[in-house]
C-alpha positions as CSV (number, residue, x, y, z in Angstrom):
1,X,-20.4,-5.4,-9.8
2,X,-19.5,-2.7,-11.5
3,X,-17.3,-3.4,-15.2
4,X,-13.8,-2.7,-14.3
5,X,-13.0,-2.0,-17.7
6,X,-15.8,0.6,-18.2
7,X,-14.9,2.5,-15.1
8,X,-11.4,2.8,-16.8
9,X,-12.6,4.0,-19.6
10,X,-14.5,6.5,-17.9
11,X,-12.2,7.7,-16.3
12,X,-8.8,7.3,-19.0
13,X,-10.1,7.1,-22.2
14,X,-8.6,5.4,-25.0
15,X,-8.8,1.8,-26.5
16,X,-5.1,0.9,-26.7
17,X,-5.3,-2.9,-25.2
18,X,-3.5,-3.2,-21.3
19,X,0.1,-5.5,-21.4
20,X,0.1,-5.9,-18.1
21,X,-2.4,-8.1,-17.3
22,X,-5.1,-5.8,-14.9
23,X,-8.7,-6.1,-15.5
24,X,-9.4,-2.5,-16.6
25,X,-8.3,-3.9,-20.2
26,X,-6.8,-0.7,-21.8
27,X,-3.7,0.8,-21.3
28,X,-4.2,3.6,-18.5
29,X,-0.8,4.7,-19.6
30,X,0.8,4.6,-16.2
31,X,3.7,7.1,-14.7
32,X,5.7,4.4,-14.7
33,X,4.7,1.1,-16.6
34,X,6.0,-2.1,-15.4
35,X,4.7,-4.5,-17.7
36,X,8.3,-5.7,-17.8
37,X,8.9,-5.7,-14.0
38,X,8.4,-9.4,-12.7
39,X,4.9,-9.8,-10.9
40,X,4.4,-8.9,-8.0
41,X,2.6,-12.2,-6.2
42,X,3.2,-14.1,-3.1
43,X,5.6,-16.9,-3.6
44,X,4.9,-19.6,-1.0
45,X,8.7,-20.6,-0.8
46,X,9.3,-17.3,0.8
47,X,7.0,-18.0,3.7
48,X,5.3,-15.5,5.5
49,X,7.3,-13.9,7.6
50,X,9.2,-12.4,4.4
51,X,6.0,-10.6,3.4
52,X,4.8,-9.4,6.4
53,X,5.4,-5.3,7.6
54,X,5.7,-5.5,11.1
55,X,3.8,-2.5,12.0
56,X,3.4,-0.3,15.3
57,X,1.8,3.0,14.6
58,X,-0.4,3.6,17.8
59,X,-0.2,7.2,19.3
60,X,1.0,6.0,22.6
61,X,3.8,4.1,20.5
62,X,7.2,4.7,22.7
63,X,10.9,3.9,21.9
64,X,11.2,0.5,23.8
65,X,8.0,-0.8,22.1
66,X,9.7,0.4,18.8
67,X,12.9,-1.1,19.3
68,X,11.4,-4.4,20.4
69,X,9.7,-4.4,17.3
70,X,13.0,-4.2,15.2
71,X,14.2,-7.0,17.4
72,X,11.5,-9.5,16.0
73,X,12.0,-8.1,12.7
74,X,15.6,-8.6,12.7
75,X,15.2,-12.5,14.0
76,X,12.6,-13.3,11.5
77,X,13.5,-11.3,8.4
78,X,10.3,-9.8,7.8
79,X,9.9,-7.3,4.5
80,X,10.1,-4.3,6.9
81,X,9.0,-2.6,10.3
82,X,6.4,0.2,9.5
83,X,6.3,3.0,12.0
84,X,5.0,6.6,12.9
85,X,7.9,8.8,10.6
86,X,9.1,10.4,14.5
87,X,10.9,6.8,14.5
88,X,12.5,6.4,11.1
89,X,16.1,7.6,12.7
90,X,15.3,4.8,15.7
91,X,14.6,1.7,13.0
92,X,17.4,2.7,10.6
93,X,19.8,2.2,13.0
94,X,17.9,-0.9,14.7
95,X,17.1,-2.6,11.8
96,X,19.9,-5.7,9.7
97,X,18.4,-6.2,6.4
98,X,14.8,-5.5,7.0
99,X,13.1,-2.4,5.1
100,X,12.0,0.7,7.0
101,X,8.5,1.8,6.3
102,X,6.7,4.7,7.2
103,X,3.0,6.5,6.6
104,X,1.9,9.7,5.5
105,X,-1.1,11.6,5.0
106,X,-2.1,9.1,7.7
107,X,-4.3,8.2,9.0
108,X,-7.3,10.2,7.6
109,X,-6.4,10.9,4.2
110,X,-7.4,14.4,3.9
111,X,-3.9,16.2,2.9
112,X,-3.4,18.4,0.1
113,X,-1.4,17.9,-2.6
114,X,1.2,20.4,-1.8
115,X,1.1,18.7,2.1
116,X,1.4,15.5,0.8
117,X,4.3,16.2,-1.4
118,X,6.3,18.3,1.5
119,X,5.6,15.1,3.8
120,X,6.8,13.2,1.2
121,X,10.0,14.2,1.2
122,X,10.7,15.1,4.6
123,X,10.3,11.0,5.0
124,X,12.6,10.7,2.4
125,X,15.1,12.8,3.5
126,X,15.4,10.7,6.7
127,X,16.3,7.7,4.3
128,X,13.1,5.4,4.8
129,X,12.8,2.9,1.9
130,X,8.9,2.3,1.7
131,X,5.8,5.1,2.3
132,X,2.3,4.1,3.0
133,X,0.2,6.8,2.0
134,X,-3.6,7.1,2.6
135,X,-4.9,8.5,-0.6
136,X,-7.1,11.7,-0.6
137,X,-10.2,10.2,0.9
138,X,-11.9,13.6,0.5
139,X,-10.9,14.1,-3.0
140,X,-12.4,10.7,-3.9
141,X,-15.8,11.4,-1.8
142,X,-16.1,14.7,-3.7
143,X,-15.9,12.6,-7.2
144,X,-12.8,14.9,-7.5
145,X,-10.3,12.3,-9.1
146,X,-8.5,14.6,-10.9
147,X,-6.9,15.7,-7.4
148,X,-7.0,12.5,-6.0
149,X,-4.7,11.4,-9.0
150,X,-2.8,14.4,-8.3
151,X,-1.9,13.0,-4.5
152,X,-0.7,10.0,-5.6
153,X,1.5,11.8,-8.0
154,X,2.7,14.1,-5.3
155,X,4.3,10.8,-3.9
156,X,4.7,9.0,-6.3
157,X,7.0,11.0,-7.7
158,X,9.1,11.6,-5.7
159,X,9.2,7.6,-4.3
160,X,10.3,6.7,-7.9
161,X,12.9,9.1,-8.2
162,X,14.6,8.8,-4.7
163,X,14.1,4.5,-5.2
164,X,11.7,3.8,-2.4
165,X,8.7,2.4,-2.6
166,X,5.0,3.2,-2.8
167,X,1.9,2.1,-1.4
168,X,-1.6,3.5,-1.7
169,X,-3.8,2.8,1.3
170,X,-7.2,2.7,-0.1
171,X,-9.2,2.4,3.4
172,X,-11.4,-0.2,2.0
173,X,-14.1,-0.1,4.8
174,X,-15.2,2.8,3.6
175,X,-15.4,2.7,-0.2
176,X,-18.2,0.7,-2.4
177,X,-16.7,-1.9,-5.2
178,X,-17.0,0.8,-7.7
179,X,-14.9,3.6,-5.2
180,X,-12.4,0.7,-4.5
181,X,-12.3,0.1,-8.6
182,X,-11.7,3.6,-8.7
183,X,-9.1,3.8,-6.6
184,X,-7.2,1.0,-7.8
185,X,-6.9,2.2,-11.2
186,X,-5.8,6.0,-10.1
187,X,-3.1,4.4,-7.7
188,X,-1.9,2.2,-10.7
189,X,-1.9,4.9,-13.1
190,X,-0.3,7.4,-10.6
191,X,2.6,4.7,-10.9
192,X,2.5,3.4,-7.1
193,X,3.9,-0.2,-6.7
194,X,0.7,-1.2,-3.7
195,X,-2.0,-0.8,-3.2
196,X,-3.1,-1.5,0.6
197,X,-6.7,-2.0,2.1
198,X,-6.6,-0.3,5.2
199,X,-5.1,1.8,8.0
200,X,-6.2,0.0,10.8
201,X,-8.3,3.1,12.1
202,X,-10.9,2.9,10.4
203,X,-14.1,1.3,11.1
204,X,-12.8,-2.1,9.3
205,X,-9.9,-4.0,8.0
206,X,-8.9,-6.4,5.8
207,X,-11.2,-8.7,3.8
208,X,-10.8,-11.7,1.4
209,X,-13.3,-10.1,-0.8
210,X,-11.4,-6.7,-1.7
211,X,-8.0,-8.8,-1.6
212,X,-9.6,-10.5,-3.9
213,X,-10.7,-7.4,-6.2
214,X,-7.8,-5.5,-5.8
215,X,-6.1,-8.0,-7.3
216,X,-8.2,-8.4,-9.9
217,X,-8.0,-5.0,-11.0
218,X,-4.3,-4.6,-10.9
219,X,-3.2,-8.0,-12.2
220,X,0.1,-8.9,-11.5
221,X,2.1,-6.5,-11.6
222,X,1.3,-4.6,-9.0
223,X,1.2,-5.8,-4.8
224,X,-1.6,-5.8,-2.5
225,X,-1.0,-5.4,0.8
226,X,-3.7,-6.7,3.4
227,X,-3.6,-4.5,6.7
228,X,-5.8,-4.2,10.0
229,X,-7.2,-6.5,11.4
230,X,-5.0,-9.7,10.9
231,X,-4.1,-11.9,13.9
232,X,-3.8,-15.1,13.3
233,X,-1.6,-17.1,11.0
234,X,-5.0,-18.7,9.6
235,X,-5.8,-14.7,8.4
236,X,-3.0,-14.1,7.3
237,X,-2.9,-17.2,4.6
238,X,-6.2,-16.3,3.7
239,X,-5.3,-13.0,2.4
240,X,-2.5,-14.5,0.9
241,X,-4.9,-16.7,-0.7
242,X,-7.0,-14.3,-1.9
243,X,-4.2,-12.1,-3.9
244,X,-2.0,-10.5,-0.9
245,X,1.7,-10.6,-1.7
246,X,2.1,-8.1,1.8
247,X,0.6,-8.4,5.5
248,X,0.6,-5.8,7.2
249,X,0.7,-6.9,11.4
250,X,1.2,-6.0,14.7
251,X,0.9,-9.7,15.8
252,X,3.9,-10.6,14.0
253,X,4.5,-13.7,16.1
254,X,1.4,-14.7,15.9
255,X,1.3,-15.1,12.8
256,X,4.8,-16.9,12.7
């Protein structure tokens, strides 16, 4: 594998030593550093239904299989319901104490910037407390990170600023360990509070192994959410296992 360290470099520069406990070593002198923020691990007394974003984002998705959704969310307390942004009016008034989620550049991650940014805020506007965004996948393919930083920082942003929060969706299937390295780091440094494997489109979803380097590369302070793929409660510990501290599920009984 690939020195996370010496990607960082490569890509950051500098030699001031990381605080915050990720593997790239030096500082990458994030938008917003969080070396004081507690970590962001799974805590077993929580149990899993507390970590888990119950998630429908199919394209036949309608408002009955929506609202039955926020029901099971609602009984089970689960971190929040994750939905297609045409339904963030429907959950916010469906949901009691559960975070609404939504996704953007979704799910192909080939926005621009600018789109990004004006998606961005229309999701925010609407009041939604967490955005999954699929980072620029075509950025990244072109070895363009300098816009794929950029992206992130169109969210990112914004999230911090309005209080919600921010996950990267890497699409993990896809990448190599040095891509998935890579992608890590610019999400961290871009000052996103996820990073997320997959969108559940994509050829793959969620394994054990990237959990497991995700977290490695972003230490503690940062989560990891596991998504697609996951439907059992035996998955689902696994990934927890491995360094999730979010599931991402349509299955959420299932894994209850």
């Amino acid at each position: 594998m690939n020195n996370i360290a010496s990607i960082a470099i490569k890509l950051f520069g500098g030699d001031e030593p990381c605080r915050c406990g990720g593997a790239h070593e030096i500082c990458l002198h994030c938008e917003q550093c969080r070396v004081s923020e507690p970590d962001s691990v799974y805590d077993p007394a929580l149990g899993i239904a507390a970590v888990i974003d119950a998630t429908v984002l199919k394209a036949t998705a309608n408002s009955q299989e929506v609202i039955d959704l926020c029901q099971i969310a609602n009984r089970y307390q689960t971190a929040s319901v994750c939905i297609n942004s045409h339904f963030i009016p429907l959950i916010k008034a469906a949901l009691d104490g559960v975070k609404s989620c939504t996704v953007i550049n979704f799910p192909l991650g080939s926005g621009s910037a600018s789109a990004i940014a004006s998606e961005t805020e229309a999701v925010l506007d609407l009041g939604v407390d967490e955005v999954d965004m699929v980072q620029n996948l075509s950025a990244l393919f072109s070895n363009d990170q300098e816009s794929a930083l950029a992206s992130i920082l169109a969210a990112s942003r914004q999230c911090m600023k309005r209080g919600a929060l921010l996950k990267v969706i890497l699409e993990t299937c896809y990448l190599s360990d040095t891509q998935i390295i890579t992608s890590c780091l610019l999400a961290k440094k871009a000052g996103a509070h996820f990073v997320k494997t997959s969108t559940g489109f994509g050829t793959g979803g969620a394994t054990t192994e990237h959990i497991a380097l995700m977290r490695k590369v972003v230490g503690p302070k940062l989560g990891v959410k596991a998504s697609g793929g996951i439907k059992t409660r035996e998955s689902a510990l696994a990934m927890l296992s491995a360094g999730a501290n979010r599931i991402g599920a349509s299955s959420v009984t299932a894994l209850l």
